[in-house]
C-alpha positions in Angstrom: 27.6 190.4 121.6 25.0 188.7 123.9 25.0 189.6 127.6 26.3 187.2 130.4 22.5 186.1 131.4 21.9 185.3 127.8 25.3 183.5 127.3 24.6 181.3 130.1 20.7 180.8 129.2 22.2 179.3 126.1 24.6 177.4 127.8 22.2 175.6 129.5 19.6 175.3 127.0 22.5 173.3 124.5 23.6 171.4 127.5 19.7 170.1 127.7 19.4 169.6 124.3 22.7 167.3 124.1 21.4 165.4 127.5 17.7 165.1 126.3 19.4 163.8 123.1 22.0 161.5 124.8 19.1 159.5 127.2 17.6 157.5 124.8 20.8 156.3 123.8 21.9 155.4 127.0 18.4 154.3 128.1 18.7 151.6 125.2 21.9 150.0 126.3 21.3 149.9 129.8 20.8 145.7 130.9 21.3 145.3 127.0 24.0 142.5 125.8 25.5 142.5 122.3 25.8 139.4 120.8 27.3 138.2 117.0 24.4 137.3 115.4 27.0 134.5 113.5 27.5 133.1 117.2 23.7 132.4 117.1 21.4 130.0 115.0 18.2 131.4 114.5 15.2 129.6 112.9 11.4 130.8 111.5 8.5 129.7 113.3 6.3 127.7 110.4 3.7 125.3 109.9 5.2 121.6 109.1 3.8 118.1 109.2 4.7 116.7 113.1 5.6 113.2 113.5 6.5 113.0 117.3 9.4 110.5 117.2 11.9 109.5 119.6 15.2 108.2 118.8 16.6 105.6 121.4 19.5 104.2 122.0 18.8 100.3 122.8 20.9 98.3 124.9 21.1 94.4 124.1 20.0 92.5 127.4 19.1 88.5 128.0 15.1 88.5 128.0 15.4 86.1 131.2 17.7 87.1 133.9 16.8 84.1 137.1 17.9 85.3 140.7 18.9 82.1 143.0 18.5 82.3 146.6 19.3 80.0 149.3 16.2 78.2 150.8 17.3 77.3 153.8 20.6 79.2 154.4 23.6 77.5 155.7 28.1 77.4 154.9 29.4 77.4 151.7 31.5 74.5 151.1 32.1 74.5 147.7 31.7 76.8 144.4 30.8 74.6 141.9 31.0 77.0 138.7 32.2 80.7 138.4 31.3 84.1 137.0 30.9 83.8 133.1 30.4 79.6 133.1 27.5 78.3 130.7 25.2 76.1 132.4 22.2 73.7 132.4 19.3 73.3 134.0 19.4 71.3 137.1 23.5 72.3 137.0 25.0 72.8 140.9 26.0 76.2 141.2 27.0 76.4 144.7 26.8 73.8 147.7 25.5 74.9 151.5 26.1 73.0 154.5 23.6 73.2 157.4 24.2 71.4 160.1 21.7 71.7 162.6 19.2 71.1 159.6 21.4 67.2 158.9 21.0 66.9 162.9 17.4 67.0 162.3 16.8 65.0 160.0 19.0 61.8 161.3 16.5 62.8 164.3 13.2 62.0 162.0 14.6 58.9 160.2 15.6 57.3 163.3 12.2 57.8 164.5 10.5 56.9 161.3 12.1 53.3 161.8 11.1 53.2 165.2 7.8 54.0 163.9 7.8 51.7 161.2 9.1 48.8 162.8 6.3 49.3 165.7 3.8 49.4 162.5 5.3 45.9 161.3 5.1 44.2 164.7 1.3 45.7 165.5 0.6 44.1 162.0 2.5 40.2 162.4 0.3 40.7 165.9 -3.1 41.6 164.2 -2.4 38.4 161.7 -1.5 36.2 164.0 -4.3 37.0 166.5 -6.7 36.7 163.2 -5.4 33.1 162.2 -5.6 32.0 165.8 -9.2 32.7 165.7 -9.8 31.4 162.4 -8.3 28.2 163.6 -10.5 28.3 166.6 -13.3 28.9 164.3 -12.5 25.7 162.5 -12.4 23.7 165.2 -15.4 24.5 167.0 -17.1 24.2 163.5 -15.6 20.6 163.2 -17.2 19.9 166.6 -20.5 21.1 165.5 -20.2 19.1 162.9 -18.7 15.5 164.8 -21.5 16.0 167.4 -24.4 16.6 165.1 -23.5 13.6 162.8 -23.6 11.7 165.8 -26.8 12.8 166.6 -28.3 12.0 163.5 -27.0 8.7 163.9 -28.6 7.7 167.2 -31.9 10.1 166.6 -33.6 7.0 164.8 -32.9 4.5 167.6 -34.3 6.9 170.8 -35.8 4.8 173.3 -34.8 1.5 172.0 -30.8 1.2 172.4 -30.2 4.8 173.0 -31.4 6.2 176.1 -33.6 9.9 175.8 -31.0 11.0 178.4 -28.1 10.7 176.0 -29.7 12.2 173.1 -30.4 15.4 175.7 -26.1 15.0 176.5 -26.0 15.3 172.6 -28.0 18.3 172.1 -26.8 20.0 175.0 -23.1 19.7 173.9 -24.4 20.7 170.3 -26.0 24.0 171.5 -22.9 24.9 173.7 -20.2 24.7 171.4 -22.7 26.6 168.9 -22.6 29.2 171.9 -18.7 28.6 171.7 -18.4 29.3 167.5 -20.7 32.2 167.8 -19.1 33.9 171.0 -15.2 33.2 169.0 -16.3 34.7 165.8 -17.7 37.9 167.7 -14.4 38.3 169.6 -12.6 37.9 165.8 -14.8 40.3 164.4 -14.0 42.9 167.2 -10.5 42.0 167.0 -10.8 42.8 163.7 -12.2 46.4 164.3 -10.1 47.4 166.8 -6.8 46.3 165.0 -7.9 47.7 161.9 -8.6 51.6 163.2 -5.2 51.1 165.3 -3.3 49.8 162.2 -5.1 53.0 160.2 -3.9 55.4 162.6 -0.5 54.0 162.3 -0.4 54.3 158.9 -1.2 57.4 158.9 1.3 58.8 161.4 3.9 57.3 159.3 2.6 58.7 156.1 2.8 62.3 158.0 6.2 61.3 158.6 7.1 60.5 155.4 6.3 63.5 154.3 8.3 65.7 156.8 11.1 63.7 156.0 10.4 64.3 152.3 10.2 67.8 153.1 13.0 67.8 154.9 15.4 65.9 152.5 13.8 68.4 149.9 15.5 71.3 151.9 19.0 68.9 152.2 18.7 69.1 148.4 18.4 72.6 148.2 21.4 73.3 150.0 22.5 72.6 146.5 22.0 75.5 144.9 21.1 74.6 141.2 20.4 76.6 137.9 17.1 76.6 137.1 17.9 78.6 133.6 19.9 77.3 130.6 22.7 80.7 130.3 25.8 82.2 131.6 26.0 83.0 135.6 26.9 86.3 135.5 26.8 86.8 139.0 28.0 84.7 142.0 28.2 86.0 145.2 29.5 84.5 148.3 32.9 83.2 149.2 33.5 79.6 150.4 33.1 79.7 153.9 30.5 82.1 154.1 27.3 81.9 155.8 23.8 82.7 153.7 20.8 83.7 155.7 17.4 82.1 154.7 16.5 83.7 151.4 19.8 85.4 150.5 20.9 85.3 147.0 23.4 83.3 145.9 23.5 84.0 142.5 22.0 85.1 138.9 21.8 83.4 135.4 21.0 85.1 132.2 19.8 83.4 129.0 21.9 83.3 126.0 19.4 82.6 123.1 16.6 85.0 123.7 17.4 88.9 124.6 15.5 92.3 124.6 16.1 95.8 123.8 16.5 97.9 127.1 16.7 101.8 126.4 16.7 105.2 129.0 14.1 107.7 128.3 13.5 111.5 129.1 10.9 111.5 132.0 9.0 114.2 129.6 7.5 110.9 128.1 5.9 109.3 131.2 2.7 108.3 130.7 3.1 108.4 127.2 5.5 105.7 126.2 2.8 102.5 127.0 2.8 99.0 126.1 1.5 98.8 122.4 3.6 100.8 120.6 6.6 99.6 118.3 9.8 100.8 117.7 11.8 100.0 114.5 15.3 99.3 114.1 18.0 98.1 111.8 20.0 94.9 111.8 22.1 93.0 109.0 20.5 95.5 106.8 16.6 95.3 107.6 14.4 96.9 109.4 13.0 94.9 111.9 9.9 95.9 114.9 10.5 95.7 118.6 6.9 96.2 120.6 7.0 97.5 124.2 7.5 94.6 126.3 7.7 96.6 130.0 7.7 100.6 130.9 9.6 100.8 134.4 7.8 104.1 135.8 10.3 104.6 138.5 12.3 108.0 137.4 16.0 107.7 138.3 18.0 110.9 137.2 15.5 112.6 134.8 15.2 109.0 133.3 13.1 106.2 133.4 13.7 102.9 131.8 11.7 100.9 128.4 12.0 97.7 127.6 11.4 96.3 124.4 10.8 92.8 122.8 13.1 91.3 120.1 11.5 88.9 117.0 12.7 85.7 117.8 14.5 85.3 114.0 16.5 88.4 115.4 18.1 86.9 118.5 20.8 84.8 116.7 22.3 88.3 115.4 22.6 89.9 118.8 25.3 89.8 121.4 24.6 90.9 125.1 25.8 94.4 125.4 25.3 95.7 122.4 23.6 99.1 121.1 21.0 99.3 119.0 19.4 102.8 117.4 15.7 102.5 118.0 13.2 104.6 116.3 10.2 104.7 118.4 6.5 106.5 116.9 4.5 108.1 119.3 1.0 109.5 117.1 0.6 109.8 113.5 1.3 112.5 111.6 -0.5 115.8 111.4 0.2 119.5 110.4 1.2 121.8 113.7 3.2 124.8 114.7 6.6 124.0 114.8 10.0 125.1 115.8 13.3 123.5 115.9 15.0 122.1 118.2 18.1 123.3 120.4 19.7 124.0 123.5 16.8 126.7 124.5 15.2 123.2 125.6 18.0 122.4 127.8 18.6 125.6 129.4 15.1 126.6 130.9 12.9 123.7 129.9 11.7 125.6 126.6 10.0 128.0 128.9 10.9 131.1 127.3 13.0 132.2 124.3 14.8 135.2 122.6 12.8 136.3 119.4 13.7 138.7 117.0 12.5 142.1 116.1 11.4 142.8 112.0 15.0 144.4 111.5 16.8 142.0 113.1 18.3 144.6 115.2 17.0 143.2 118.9 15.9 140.0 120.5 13.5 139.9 123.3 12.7 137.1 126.0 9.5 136.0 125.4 7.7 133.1 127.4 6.5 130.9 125.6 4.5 126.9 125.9 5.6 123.9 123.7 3.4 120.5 123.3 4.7 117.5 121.3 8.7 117.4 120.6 10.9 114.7 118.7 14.5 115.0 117.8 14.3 117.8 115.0 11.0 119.8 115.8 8.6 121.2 119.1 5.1 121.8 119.0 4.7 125.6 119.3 1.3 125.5 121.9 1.3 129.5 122.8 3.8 132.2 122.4 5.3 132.4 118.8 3.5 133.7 115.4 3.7 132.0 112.5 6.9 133.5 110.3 8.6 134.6 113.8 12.3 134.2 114.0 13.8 132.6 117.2 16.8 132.3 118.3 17.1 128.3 119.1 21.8 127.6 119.7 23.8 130.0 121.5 21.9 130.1 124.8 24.4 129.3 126.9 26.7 132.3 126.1 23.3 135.3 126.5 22.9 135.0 130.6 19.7 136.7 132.2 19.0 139.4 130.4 16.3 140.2 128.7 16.8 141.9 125.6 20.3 141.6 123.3 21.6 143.2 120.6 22.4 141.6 116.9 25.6 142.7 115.5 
């Protein structure tokens, strides 16, 4: 029988031995979840061929969408069509009234009488004046004329019936209404001159005011607010009786014959989505190729918006508003290190994963870096060896921790 030292040596030696046994056990659950593995998908890291796709969901839009804005501004007075009314180009969509703008130009057609009728009497003036001296011209040119034929008669009989003294009456009288004809066609001439710049600049001032009233009736006819697109107006804004500041918009017409494929993408592919690439997609059974017409690069909610062109010999098979699935190829194929896709991509970006252990016992949190993704498969960059299982569903349900437990 052993001794009460030795019993309770033994005591604690089998109390060690149970503890030292005991730690690992505990040690291995502490921060540990257990998790059914059938709650899980799992899949093998591999080698495949990567084709970097992405699958779209296009929405049918009009290719032309025209925003109408008042010129001028002014009062509606009138509607002239409503929301969801087809119209032609050059159709009245909404009338303005401005009536400090009518004011004015009453104002600049009065004057542009004035100014005309002025321009018509300055001109019956300038004529008249002109055949006034014309007629003087003739006359004195008719006395030239009278008194040198008379002259010519009585030259031959100087001295003998005719006295020298009246052949020197004769000449004289010649050389002063000579003086006369010369001294009337100068004044005609700078008559002439003078009316002509004064006429000029008259014509001119009412060709400048012409065109302000051309201007201006050009802004009386845009208080009509016309369509300058063949479409539906899908939107019309203010009410009759409203008043629309210079430049505010009045309205908006879409085309009907002609649309485009507008689609939301991931901002993952900024920078690489560019005009140039094509996108395929299926309509009354064939495949048909929509280029990249537009990238918008402004990001709105972790999206960004594409828009693509539609053949012309598609258009007739579309309606405004509908979807379309769009296939859209980003590079060509090549052979990569690839992993499937799941909800680890949603939950921390694809920054780290839970990979299992040779057993399939444990799963550890491993950081990891992907590259290229499409719909099925991500380019493994760093991280994961080849053969590697991963778990890729059932993130949501594992938390923070860092290593589970299979069952």
């Amino acid at each position: 029988m052993k001794s009460a030292p030795a019993r309770r040596l033994w005591l604690i030696g089998t109390a060690l031995v149970c503890i030292l046994a005991f730690v690992p056990f505990v040690s291995e659950r502490i921060g540990v979840q257990s998790v059914d593995l059938e709650r899980l998908k799992t899949a093998q890291v591999s080698t495949a061929t990567f084709i970097e796709k992405v699958f779209l969901l296009g929405i049918v839009g009009p290719q032309n969408t025209v925003y109408l804005d008042s010129v001028s501004g002014g009062r509606v007075v009138e509607r002239m069509v409503e929301e969801g009314t087809l119209v032609d180009v050059g159709q009245p969509i909404i009338v303005l009234s401005y009536r400090q703008l009518e004011l004015q130009l009453l104002h600049q057609e009065a004057k542009y009488t004035e100014q005309l009728s002025g321009f018509a009497l300055a001109q019956n003036e300038y004529e008249r004046l002109q055949y006034d001296y014309r007629r003087q011209l003739e006359d004195s040119l008719g006395t030239i004329q009278e008194i040198e034929r008379e002259l010519t008669q009585k030259l031959p009989f100087e001295n003998t019936s005719i006295s020298r003294n009246e052949i020197s009456q004769l000449r004289a009288a010649l050389d002063r209404e000579r003086n006369t004809h010369d001294a009337i066609s100068l004044a005609m001439q700078r008559h002439e001159e003078n009316a002509s710049e004064s006429l000029r600049k008259l014509e001119q001032s009412l060709d400048r005011m012409a065109e302000g009233l051309s201007l201006m009736n050009d802004e009386i006819d845009h208080l009509t607010v016309r369509a300058s697109l063949a479409g539906r107006v899908s939107v019309i804004t203010p009410q009759v009786g409203e008043v629309i500041s210079e430049g505010g918009r009045v309205a908006e017409v879409q085309s009907m014959d002609r649309f485009k494929l507008i689609a939301s993408v991931d901002e993952y592919y900024l920078g690489r989505i560019v005009k140039g690439l094509d996108a395929n997609f299926q309509i009354g059974g064939a495949v048909h190729t929509a280029p990249i017409a537009r990238v918008r690069s402004t990001v709105t909610d972790q999206k960004f918006i594409v828009e693509f062109a539609v053949p012309s010999d598609v258009n007739s098979q579309l309606r405004s508003g509908q979807s379309v699935r769009l296939e859209l190829a980003l590079d060509s194929s090549n052979d990569a290190t690839v992993l499937r896709t799941g909800d680890y991509l949603d939950v921390n970006g694809g920054q780290s994963v839970f990979v299992l252990d040779e057993q399939g016992q444990y799963a550890e949190r491993r950081s990891i870096r992907l590259g290229r993704r499409n719909t099925d498969q991500v380019e493994v960059v760093a991280g994961l060896r080849l053969g590697e299982r991963v778990i890729v569903d059932g993130y949501t349900q594992l938390g923070d921790v860092d290593r589970i437990r299979l069952n």
